[in-house]
C-alpha positions, 0 to 999 in steps of 0.5 A: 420366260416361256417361249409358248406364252411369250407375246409376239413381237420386238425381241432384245432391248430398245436400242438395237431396233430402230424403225428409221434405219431399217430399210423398206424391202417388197417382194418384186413380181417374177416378170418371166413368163411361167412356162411351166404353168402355161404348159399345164394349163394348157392341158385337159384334166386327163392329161394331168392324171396321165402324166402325174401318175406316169411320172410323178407317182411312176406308174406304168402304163398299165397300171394308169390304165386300170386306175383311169379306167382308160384303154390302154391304147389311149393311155399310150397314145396320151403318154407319147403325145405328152412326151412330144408336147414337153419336150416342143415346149422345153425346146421353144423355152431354150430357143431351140438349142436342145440337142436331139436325143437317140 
């Protein structure tokens, strides 16, 4: 038997596949908020390309602001304001019990 041309389905005899005794498993909807998603919903289309680019693609700032065809003031400006909303946001998921980093 070829494995490309064989019909899809039940493999193995009859007798190890048995449909009573199989029991009837569904996926449960995540019932925690996504955080995450929140966050970057939250956030303006720029937003987004600034900080998939910084941080995803580790691009510098410079280099986003040619690609963005953005000031480089604004560039900065976004990237630090980003910073300080990940990081309120990450503190608010934890309850609080981040510790401050120099």
């Amino acid at each position: 038997m070829i494995a490309d041309t064989a019909p899809l389905g039940r493999i193995g005899p009859k007798s190890t596949f048995n449909r009573a005794n199989t029991p009837d498993l569904r996926l449960q909807n995540d019932q925690q908020p996504d955080r995450l998603g929140t966050f970057f919903s939250n956030l303006s289309w720029t937003d987004r390309q600034i900080l998939a680019l910084h941080f995803a693609e580790r691009l510098s700032s410079w280099e986003i602001h040619v690609v963005l065809n953005m000031s480089m003031s604004d560039v900065l400006c976004r990237i630090h304001r980003l910073r300080k909303l990940a990081r309120a946001s990450i503190e608010a998921s934890r309850g609080g019990s981040v510790p401050k980093l120099a």
